[in-house]
PDB file of N, CA, C and O in Angstrom, chain B, residues numbered from 101:
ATOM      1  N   UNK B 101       0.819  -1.184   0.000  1.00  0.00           N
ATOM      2  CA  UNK B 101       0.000   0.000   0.000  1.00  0.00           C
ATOM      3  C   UNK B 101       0.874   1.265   0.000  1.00  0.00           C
ATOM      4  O   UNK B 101       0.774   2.100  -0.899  1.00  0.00           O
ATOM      5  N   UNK B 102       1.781   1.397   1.082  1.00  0.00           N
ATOM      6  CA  UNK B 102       2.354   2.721   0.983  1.00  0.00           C
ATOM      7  C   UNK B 102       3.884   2.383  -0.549  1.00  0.00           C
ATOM      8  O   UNK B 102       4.593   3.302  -0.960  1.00  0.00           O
ATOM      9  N   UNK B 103       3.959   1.384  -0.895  1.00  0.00           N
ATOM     10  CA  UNK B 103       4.721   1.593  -1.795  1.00  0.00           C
ATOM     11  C   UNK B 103       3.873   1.615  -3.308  1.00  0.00           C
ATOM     12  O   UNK B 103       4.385   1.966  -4.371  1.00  0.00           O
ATOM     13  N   UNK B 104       2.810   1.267  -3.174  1.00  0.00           N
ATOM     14  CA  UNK B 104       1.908   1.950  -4.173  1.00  0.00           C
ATOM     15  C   UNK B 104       1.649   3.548  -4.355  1.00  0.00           C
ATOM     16  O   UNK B 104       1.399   4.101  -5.426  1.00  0.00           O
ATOM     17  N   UNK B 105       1.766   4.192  -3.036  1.00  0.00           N
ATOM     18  CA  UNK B 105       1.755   5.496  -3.012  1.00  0.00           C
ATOM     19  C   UNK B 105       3.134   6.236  -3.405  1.00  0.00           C
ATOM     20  O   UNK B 105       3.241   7.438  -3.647  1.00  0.00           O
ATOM     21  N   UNK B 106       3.818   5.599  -3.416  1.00  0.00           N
ATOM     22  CA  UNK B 106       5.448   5.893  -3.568  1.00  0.00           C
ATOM     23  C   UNK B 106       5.238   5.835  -4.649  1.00  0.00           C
ATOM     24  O   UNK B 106       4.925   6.937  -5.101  1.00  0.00           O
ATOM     25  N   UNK B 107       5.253   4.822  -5.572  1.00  0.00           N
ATOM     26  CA  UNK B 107       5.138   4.802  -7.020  1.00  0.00           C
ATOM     27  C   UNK B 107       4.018   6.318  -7.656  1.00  0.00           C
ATOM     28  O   UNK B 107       4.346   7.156  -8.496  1.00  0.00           O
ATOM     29  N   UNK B 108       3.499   6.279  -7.357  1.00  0.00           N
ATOM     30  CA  UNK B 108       2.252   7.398  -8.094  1.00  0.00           C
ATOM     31  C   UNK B 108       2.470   8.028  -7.156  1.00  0.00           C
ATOM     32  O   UNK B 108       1.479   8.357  -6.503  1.00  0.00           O
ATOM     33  N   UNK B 109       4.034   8.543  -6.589  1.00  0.00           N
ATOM     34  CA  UNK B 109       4.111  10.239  -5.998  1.00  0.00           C
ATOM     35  C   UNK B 109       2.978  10.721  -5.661  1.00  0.00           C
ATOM     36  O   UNK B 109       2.435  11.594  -6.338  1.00  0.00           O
ATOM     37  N   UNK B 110       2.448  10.225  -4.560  1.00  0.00           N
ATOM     38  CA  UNK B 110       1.540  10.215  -3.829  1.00  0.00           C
ATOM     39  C   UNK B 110       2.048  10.776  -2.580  1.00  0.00           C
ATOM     40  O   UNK B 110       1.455  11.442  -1.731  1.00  0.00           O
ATOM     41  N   UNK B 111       3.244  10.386  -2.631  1.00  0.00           N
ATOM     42  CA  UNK B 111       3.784  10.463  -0.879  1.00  0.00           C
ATOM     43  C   UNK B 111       5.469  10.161  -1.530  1.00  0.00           C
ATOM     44  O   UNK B 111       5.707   9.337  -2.413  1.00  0.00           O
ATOM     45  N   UNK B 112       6.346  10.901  -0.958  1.00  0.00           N
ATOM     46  CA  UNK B 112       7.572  10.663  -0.622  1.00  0.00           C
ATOM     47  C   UNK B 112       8.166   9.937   0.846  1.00  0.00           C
ATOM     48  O   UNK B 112       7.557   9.803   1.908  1.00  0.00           O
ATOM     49  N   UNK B 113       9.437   9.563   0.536  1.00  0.00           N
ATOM     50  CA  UNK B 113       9.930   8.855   2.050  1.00  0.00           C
ATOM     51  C   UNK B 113      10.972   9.426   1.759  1.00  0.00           C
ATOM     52  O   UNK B 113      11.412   9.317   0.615  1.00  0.00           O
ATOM     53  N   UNK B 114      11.697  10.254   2.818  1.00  0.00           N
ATOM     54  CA  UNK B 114      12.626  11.344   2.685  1.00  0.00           C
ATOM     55  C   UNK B 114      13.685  10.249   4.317  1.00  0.00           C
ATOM     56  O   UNK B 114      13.107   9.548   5.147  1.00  0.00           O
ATOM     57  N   UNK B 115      14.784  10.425   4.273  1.00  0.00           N
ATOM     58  CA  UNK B 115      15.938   9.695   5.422  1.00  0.00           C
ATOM     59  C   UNK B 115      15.732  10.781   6.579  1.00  0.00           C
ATOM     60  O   UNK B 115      15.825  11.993   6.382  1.00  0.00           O
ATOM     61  N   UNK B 116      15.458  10.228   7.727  1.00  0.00           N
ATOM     62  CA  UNK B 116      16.010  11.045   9.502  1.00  0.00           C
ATOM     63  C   UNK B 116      16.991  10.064   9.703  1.00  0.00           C
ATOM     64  O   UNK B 116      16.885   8.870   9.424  1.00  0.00           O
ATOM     65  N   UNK B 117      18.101  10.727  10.283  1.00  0.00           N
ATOM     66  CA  UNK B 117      18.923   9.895  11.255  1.00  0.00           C
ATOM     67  C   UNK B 117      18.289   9.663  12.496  1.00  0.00           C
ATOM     68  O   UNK B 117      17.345  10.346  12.893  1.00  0.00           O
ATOM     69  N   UNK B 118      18.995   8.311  13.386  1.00  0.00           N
ATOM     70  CA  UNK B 118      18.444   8.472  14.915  1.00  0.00           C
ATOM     71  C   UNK B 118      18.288   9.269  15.429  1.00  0.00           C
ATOM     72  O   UNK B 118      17.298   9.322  16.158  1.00  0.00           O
ATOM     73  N   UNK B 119      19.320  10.506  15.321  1.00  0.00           N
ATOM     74  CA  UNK B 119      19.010  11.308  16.250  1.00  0.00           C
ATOM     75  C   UNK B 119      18.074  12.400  16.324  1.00  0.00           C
ATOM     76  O   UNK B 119      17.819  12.940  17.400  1.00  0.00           O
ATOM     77  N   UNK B 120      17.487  12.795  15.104  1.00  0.00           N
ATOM     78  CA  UNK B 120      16.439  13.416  15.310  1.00  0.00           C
ATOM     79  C   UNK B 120      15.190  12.572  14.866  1.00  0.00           C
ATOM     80  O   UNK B 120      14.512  12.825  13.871  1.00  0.00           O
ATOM     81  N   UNK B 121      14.968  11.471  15.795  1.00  0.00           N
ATOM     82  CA  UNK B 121      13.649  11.147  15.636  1.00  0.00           C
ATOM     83  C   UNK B 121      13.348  11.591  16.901  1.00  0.00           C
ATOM     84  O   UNK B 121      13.908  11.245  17.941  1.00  0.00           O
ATOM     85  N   UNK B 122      12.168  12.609  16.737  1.00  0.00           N
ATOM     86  CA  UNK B 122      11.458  13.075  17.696  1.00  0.00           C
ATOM     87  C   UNK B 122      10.075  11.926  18.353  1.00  0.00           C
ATOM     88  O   UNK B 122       9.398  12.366  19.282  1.00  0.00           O
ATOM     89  N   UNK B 123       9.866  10.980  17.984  1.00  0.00           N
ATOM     90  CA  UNK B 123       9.131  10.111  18.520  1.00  0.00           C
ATOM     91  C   UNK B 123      10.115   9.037  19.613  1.00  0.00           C
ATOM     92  O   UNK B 123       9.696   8.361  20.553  1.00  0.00           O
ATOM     93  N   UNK B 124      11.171   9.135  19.234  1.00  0.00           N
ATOM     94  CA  UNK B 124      12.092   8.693  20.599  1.00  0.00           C
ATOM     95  C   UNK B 124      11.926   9.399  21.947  1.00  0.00           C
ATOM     96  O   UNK B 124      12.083   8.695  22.944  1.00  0.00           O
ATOM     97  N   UNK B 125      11.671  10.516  22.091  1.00  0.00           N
ATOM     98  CA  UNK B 125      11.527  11.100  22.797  1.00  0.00           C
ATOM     99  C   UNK B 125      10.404  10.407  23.883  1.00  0.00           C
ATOM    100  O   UNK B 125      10.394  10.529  25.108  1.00  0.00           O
ATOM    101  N   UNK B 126       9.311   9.514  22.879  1.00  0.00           N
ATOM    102  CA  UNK B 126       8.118   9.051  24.054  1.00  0.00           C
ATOM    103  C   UNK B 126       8.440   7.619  23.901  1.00  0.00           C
ATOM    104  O   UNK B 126       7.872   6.745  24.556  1.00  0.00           O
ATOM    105  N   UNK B 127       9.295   7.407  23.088  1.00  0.00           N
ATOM    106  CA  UNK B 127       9.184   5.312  23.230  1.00  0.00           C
ATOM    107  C   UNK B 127      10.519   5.020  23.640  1.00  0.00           C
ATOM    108  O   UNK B 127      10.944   3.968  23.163  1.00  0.00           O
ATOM    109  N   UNK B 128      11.357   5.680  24.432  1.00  0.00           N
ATOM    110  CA  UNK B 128      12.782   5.169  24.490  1.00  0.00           C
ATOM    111  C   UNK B 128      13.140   6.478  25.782  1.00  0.00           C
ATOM    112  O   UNK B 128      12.877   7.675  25.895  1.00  0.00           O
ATOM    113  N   UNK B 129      14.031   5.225  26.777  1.00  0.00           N
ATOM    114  CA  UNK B 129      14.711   6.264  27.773  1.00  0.00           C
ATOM    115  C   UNK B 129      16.211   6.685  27.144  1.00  0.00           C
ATOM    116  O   UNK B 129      17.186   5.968  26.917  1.00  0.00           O
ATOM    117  N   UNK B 130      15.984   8.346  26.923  1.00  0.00           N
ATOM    118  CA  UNK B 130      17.113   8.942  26.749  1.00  0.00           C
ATOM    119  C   UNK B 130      17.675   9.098  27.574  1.00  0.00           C
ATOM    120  O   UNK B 130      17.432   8.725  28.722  1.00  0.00           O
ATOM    121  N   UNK B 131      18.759   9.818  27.103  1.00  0.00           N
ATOM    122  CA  UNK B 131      19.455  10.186  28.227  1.00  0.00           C
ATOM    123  C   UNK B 131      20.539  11.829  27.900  1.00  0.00           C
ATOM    124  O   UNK B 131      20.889  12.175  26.772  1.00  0.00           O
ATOM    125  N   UNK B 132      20.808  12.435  28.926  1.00  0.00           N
ATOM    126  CA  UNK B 132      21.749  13.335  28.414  1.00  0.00           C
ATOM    127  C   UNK B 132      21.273  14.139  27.397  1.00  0.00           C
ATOM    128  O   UNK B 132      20.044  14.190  27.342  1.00  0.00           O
ATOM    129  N   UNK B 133      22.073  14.987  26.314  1.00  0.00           N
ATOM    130  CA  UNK B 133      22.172  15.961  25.405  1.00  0.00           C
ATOM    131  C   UNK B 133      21.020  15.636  24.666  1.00  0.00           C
ATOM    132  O   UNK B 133      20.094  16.385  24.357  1.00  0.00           O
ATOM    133  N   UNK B 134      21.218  14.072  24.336  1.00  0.00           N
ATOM    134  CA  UNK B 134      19.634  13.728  23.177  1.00  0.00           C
ATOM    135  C   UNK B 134      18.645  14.475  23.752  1.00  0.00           C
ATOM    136  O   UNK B 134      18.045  15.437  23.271  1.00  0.00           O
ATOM    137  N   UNK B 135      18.493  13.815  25.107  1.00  0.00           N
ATOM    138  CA  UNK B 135      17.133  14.265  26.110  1.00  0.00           C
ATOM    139  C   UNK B 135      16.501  15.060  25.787  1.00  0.00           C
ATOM    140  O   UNK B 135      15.308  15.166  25.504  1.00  0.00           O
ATOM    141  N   UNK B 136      17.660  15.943  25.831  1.00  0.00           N
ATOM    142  CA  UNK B 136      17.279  17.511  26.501  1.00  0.00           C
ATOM    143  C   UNK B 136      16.737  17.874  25.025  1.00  0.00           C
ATOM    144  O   UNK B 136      15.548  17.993  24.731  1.00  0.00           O
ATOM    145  N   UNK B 137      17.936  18.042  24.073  1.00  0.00           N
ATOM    146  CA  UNK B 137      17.696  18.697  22.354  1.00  0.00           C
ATOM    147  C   UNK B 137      16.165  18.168  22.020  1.00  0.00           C
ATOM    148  O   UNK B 137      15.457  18.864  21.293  1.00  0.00           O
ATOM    149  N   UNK B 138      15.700  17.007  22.527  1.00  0.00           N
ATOM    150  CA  UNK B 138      14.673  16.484  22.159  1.00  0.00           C
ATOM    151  C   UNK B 138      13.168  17.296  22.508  1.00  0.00           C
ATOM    152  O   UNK B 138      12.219  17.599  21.784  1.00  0.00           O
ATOM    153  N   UNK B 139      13.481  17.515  24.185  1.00  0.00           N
ATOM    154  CA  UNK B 139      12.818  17.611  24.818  1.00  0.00           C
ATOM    155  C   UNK B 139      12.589  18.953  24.545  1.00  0.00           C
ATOM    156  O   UNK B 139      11.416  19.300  24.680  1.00  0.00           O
ATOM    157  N   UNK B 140      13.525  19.956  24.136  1.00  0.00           N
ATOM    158  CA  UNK B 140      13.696  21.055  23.920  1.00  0.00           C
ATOM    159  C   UNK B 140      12.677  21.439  22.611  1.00  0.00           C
ATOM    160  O   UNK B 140      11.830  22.330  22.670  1.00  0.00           O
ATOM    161  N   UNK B 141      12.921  20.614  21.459  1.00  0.00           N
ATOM    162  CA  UNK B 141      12.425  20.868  20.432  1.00  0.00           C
ATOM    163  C   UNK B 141      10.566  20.701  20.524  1.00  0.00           C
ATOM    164  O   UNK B 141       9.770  21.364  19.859  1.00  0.00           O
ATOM    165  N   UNK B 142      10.287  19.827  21.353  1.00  0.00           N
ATOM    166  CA  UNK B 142       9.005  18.954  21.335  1.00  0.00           C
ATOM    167  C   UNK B 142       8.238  20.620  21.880  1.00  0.00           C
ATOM    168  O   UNK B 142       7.234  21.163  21.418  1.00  0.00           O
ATOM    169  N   UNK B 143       9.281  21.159  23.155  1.00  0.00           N
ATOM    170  CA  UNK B 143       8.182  21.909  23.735  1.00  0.00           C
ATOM    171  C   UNK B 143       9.022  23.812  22.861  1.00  0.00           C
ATOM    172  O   UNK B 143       9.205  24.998  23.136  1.00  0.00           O
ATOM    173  N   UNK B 144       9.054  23.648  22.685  1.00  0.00           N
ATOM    174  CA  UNK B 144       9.485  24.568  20.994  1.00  0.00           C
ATOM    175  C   UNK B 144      10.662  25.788  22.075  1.00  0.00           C
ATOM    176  O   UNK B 144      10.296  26.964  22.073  1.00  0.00           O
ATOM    177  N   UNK B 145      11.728  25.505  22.758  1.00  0.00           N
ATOM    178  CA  UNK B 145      12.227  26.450  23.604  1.00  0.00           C
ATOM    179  C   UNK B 145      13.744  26.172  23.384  1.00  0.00           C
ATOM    180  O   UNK B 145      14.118  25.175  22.766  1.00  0.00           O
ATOM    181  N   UNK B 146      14.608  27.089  23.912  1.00  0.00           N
ATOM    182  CA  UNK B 146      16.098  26.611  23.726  1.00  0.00           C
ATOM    183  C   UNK B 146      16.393  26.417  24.991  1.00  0.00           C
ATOM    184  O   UNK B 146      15.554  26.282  25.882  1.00  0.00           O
ATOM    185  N   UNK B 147      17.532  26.394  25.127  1.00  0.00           N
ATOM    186  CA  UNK B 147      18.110  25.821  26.295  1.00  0.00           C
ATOM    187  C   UNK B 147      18.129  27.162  27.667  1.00  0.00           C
ATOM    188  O   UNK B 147      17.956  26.829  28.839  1.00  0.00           O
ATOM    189  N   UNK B 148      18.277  28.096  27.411  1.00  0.00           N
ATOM    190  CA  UNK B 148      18.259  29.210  28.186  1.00  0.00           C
ATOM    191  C   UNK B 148      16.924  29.546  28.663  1.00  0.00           C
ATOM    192  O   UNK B 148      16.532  30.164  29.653  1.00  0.00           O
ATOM    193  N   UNK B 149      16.251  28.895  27.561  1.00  0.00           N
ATOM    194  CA  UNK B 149      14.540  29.597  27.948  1.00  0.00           C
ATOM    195  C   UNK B 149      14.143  28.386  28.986  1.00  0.00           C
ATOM    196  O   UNK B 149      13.784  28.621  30.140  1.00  0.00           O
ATOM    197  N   UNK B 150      14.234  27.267  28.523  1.00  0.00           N
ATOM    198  CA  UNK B 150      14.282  26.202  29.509  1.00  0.00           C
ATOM    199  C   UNK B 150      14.617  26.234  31.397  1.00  0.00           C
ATOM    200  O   UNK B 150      14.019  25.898  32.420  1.00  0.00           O
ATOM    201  N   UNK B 151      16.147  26.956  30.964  1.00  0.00           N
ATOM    202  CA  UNK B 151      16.878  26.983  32.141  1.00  0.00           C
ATOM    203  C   UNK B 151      16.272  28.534  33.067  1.00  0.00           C
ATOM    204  O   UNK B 151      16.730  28.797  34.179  1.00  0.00           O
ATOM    205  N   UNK B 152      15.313  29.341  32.451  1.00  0.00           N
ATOM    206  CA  UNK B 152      15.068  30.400  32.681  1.00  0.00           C
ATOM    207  C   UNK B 152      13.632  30.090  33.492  1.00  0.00           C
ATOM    208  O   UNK B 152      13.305  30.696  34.512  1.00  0.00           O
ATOM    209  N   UNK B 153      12.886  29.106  32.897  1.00  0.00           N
ATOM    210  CA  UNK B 153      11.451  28.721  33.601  1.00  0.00           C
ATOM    211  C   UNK B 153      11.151  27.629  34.455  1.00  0.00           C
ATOM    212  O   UNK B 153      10.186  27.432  35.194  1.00  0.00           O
ATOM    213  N   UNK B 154      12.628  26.648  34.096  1.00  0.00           N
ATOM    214  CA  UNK B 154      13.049  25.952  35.389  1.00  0.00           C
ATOM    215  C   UNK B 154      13.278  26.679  37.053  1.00  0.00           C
ATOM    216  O   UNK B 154      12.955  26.390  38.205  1.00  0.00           O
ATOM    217  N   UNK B 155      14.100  27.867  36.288  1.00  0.00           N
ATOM    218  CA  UNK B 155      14.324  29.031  37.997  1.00  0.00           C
ATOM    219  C   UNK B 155      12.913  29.386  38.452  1.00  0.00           C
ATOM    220  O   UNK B 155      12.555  29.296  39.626  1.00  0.00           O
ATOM    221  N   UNK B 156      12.142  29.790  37.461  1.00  0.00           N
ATOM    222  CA  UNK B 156      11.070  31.022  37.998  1.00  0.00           C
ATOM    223  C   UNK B 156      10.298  29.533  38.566  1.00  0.00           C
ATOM    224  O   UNK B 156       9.836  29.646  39.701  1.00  0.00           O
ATOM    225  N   UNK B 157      10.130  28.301  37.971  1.00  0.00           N
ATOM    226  CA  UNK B 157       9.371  27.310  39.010  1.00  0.00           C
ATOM    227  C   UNK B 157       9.741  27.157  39.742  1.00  0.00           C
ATOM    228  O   UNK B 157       9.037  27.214  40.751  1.00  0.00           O
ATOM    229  N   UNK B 158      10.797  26.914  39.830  1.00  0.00           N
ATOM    230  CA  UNK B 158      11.893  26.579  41.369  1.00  0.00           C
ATOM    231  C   UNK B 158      11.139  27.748  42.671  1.00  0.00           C
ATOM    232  O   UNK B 158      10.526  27.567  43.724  1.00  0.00           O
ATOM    233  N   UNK B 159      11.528  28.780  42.005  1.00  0.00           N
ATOM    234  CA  UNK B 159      11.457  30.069  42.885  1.00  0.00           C
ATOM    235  C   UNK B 159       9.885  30.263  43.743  1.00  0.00           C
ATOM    236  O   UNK B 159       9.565  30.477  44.912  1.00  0.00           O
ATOM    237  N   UNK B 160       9.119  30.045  42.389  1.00  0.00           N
ATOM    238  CA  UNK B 160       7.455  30.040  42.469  1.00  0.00           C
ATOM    239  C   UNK B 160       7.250  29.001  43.835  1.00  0.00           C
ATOM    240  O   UNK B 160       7.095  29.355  45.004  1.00  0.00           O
ATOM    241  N   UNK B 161       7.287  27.992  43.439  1.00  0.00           N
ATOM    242  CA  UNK B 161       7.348  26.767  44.047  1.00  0.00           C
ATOM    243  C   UNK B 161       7.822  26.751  45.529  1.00  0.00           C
ATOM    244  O   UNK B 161       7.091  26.284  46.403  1.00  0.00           O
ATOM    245  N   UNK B 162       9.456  27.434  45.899  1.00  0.00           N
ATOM    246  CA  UNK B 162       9.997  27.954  47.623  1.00  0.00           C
ATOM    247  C   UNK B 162       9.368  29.233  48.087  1.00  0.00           C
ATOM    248  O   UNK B 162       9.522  29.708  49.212  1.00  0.00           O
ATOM    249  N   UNK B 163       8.487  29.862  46.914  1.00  0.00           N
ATOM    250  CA  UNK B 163       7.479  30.739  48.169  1.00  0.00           C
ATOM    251  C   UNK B 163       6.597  30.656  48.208  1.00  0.00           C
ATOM    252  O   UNK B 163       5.902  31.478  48.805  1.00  0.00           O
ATOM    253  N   UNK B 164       5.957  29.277  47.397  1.00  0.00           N
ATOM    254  CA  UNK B 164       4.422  28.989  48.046  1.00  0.00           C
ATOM    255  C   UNK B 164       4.511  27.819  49.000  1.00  0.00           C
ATOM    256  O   UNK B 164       3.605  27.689  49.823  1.00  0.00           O
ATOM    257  N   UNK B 165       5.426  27.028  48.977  1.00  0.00           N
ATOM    258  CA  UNK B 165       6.125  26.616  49.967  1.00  0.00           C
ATOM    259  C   UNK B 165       6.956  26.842  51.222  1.00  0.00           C
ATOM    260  O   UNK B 165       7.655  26.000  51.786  1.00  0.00           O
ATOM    261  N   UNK B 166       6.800  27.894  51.511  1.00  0.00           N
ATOM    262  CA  UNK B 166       7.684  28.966  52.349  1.00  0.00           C
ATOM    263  C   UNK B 166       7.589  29.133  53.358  1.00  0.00           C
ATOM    264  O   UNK B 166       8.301  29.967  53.916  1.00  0.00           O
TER     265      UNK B 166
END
């Protein structure tokens, strides 16, 4: 079926390497740099913005806890 669609350019199948398969992200324990780049991309932020709303929860979090 899908190579029927291949034939009558219906649909292309274009190459990902492992490492950016973003469905690893929910069927496989990462770990490290993947993790994060992964995790990063899924929720659309870089690493600073990440590390920026990690603090303000942290912070949020020890003064409603306080």
């Amino acid at each position: 079926m899908i190579t029927d669609k291949v034939k009558k350019g219906e649909i292309t199948i274009d190459y990902c390497p492992t490492e950016d398969m973003l469905a690893d992200y929910f069927t496989k324990p990462l770990q490290g740099s993947l993790f994060r780049r992964l995790r990063n991309t899924i929720m659309g932020v870089t690493d600073s913005e990440y590390l920026q709303y990690k603090t303000e929860f942290e912070e949020a979090k020890r003064t409603r806890d306080g």
